[in-house]
Structure formats: structure tokens, C-alpha cells
C-alpha positions in Angstrom: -17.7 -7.1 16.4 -20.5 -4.9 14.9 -22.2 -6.0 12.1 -21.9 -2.4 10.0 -18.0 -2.9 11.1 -17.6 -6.2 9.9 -19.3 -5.7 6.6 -16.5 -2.9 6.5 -13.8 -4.9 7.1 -14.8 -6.5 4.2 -13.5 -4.1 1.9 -17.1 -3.8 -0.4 -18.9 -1.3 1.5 -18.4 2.1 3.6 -20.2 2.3 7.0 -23.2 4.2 5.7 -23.5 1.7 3.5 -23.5 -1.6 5.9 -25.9 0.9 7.9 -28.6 1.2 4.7 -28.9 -2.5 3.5 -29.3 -3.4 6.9 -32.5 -1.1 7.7 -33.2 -2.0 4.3 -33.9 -5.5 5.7 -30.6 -7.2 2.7 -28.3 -8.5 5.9 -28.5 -11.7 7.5 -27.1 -13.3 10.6 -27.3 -16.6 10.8 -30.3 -17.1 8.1 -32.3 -14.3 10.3 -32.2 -10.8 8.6 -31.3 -8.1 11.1 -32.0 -4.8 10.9 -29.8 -3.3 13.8 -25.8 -2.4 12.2 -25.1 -2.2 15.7 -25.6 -5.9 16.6 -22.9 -7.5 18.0 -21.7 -10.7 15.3 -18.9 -13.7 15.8 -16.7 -12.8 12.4 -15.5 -16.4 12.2 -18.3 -18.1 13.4 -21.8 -16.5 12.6 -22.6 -16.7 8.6 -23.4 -13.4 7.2 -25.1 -12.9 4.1 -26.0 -9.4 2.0 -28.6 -9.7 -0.6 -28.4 -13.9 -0.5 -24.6 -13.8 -0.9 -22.4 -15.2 1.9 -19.3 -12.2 2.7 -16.0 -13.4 3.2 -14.9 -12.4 6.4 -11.0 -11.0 5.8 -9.4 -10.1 9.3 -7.0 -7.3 7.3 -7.7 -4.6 5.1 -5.9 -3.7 2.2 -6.3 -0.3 0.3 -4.4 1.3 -2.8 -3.8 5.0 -2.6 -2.5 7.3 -5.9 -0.6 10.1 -2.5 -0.5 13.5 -4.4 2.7 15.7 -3.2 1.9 17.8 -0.2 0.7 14.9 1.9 2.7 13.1 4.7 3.0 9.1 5.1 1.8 8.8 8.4 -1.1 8.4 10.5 -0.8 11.5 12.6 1.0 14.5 11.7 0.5 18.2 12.0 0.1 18.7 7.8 -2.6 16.0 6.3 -1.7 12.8 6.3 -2.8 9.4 4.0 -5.3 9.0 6.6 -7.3 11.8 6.0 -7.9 11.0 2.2 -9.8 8.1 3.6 -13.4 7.9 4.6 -14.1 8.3 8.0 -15.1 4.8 8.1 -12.0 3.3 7.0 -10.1 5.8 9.6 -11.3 4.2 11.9 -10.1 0.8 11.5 -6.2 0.9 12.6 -5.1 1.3 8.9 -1.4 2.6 8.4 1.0 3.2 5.5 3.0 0.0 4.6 6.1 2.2 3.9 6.9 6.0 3.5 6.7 8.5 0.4 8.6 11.8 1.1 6.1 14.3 1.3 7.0 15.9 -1.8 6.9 12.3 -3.6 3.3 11.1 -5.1 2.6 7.7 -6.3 1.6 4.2 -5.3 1.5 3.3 -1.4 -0.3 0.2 0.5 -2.3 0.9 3.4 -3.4 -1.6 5.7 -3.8 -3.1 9.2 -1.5 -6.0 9.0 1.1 -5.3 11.0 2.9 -8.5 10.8 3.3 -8.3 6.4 3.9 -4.5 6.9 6.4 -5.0 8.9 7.8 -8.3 6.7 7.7 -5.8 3.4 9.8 -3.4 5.1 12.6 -5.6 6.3 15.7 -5.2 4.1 16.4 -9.0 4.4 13.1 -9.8 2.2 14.3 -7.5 -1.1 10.7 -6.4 -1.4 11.0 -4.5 -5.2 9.9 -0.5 -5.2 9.7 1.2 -9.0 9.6 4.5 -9.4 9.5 7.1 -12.8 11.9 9.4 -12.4 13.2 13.0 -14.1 15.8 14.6 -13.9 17.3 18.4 -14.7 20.5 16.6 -16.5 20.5 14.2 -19.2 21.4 10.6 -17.8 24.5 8.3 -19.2 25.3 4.7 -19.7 27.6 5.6 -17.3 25.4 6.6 -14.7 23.2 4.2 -15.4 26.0 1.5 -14.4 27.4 3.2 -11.6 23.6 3.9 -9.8 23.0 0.2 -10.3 26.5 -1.0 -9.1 25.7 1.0 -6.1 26.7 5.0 -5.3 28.1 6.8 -2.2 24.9 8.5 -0.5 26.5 9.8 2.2 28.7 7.4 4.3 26.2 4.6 3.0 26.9 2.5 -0.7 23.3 1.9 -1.7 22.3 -2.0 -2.8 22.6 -3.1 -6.8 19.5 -1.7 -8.4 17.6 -2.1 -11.6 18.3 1.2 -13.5 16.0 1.7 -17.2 17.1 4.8 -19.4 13.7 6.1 -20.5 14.4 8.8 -22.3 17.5 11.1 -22.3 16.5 12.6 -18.6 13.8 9.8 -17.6 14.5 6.6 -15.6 12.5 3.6 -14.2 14.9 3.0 -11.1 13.3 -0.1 -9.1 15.2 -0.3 -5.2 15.0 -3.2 -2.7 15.9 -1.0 -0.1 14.4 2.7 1.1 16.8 5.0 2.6 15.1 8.6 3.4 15.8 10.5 0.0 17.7 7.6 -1.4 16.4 8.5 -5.0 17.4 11.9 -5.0 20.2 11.6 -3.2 21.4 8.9 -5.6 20.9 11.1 -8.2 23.2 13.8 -6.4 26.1 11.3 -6.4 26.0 10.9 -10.3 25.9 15.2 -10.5 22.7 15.2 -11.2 19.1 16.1 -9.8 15.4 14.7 -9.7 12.6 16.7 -11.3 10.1 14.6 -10.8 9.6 11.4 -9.1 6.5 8.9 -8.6 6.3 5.1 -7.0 4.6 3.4 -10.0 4.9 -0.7 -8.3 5.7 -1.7 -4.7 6.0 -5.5 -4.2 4.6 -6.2 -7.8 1.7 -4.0 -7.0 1.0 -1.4 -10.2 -0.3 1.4 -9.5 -3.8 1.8 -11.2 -3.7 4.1 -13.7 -7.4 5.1 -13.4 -6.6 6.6 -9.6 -6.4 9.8 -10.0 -4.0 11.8 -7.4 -5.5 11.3 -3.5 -8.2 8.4 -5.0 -7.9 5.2 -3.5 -9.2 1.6 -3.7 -9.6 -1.3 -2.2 -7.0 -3.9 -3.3 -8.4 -6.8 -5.3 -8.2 -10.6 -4.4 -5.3 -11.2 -6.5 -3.7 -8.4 -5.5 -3.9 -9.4 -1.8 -2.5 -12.5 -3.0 0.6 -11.4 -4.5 1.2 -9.1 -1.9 0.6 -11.6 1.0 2.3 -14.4 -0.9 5.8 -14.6 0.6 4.7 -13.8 3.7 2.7 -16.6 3.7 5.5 -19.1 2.7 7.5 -17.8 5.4 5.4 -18.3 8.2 4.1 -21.8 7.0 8.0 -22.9 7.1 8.1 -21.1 10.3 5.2 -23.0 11.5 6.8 -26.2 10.4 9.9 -25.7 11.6 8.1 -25.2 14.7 
């Protein structure tokens, strides 16, 4: 691997960056500074230091984006995509959307290049928790708060027990295990009713950071990673038991 890519991979620095501290003489390989960003480097073998600090290698990367509406969850695509509120740096790096936001949606969403938790998070066996705020044009009841979290008729499909908080008269926190295209809204349709407005505030006990403003991102901190990463990893270490 490079040693301006690895230092990417990190998580703490863009590519320009990696490319600056090491002309700047601030990276070591091996206890030898080197000035090249190009130099090839053994991730998991070579010890690589910026400014006297050892860096963590992490084989996955891990970003928080705030999606605005008007943006598609995909890599590729015809309109923009999440990929292309990214650096170039980062584009670069096989990152993909852990999940879908309709395009009309805005909120939290996970990016990364794990393919093995993405596609653990997304399995509806695993009751991984999505929240999201949501308006509406009619004022919501007891009663539809009962019936959406007993489950509601979406179309030939009775949608899973969900958490259902009554806000205000025509605001809701709704939090899903599941993520059927449109589910929200069409959820909403089955108790006569209709979404005005509707943002993914937590996905699998992330929160969505409250200083990102609309198309910012971050990268996800340590603990973060952790909570997202934990069940995966008690999964596979029984796996690897069992095996």
C-alpha cells in the first residue's frame, strides 16, 4: 500500500495532507523518515509514525454523512450521489452507503468499505434500529400511533412492530428494524395520512451529529466504530468458535 493511502485509510488526514507532512520530513517508516507518499509500506507490518506518534492502522473506513434531499444513495448514478460529497481522496477508497435514504429523504447515513458489517446491518434477521423525525399534513392519534406499531398493511406486506413517539400533534419519532422502499411514507398512507417531512436522526445507535450541517461529513469516532462494529463482532467470534 502507499504510504499517502495508508495514512488515509486512517481516517485523520486527506491525501494532500499525508502528501505535505511527508515532504515536510513528519512521516516515518520504520524509525527512517521518508519523504516519498508514494513509497510502497506493509500496513500490518511496517510501524508508521507522524510527528512521533505511532498511527493505528484500521483496514475499514467509517464516515458519517448529514445527505441533504436531492441526493441519491449510491455510488454511481446519473444525479449526484453520497459519493460525490466526498473528497476525491476518500472516493477513491471503495466506500459505499451502508443502507439507502430515498432521494427526497435527508439525514444520518454510514458510509464505509466493510462489506461484511454492511451487509450484516442490512439483514432483517439482525433488527438493526433506524429513527427517524417525522411530519406529517394530518394530526396523528393514539390510535395510529397503536396501529403503526402493531404493524399496517403497506401494500400486500404487514410491516414489523415498531417503536412509534407522538411528538407533537403532527410530529413522530418512528424507529424501524426493517427498511422497505418508502416504508415510512407509505405507513403513513395506511393510517390516512401523509409525511411532510422526514429525516434519519440514529441508525444502529449511531446519532446523527448535530453540528453536520446538510452534505458535511465526518469521520466516525472510535467509539462510534465500536458500537457500530460490536455485534458483528460477537457474531463472527461465535462463528469462529463454532468453527
Amino acid at each position: 500500500m502507499r504510504l499517502d493511502k495508508f495514512l488515509v485509510s486512517t481516517g485523520s488526514y486527506t491525501r494532500s495532507e499525508a502528501g505535505k507532512l511527508c515532504r515536510a520530513g513528519k512521516v516515518s517508516v520504520n524509525a527512517d523518515f521518508q519523504k516519498d507518499p508514494s513509497v510502497k509500506i506493509d500496513p500490518e507490518a511496517d510501524e508508521i509514525c507522524v510527528l512521533g506518534k505511532v498511527v493505528e492502522y484500521r483496514k475499514y473506513t467509517y464516515i458519517m454523512l448529514n445527505k441533504p434531499e436531492g441526493v441519491v444513495s449510491a455510488t454511481e448514478d446519473g444525479d449526484k450521489t453520497v459519493i460525490d460529497l466526498l473528497p476525491t481522496e476518500l472516493q477513491r477508497i471503495g466506500l459505499f452507503p451502508c443502507g439507502r435514504l430515498d432521494k427526497n429523504t435527508h439525514g444520518l447515513m454510514i458510509l464505509t468499505n466493510h462489506g461484511e458489517l454492511s451487509h450484516y446491518l442490512l439483514s432483517p434477521k439482525h433488527h438493526v434500529k433506524k429513527k427517524y423525525k417525522v411530519e406529517t399534513k394530518f394530526p396523528l392519534s393514539e390510535s395510529d400511533r397503536q396501529a403503526l406499531e402493531r404493524g399496517v398493511d403497506i401494500g400486500g406486506y404487514i410491516t414489523a412492530p415498531c417503536t412509534v413517539e407522538l411528538v407533537g400533534e403532527r410530529e413522530a419519532g418512528i424507529t424501524l428494524t426493517e427498511g422497505k422502499y418508502h416504508q415510512i411514507k407509505l405507513m403513513l398512507s395506511a393510517v390516512h395520512n401523509q409525511v411532510t417531512y422526514l429525516q434519519r436522526v440514529s441508525f444502529a445507535e449511531i446519532e446523527l451529529d448535530g453540528t453536520l450541517s446538510e452534505g458535511s461529513w465526518r469521520f466516525l469516532t472510535e467509539n462510534e466504530v465500536e458500537i457500530l462494529t460490536r455485534d458483528f463482532n460477537l457474531l463472527k467470534s461465535k462463528n469462529n468458535k463454532k468453527g
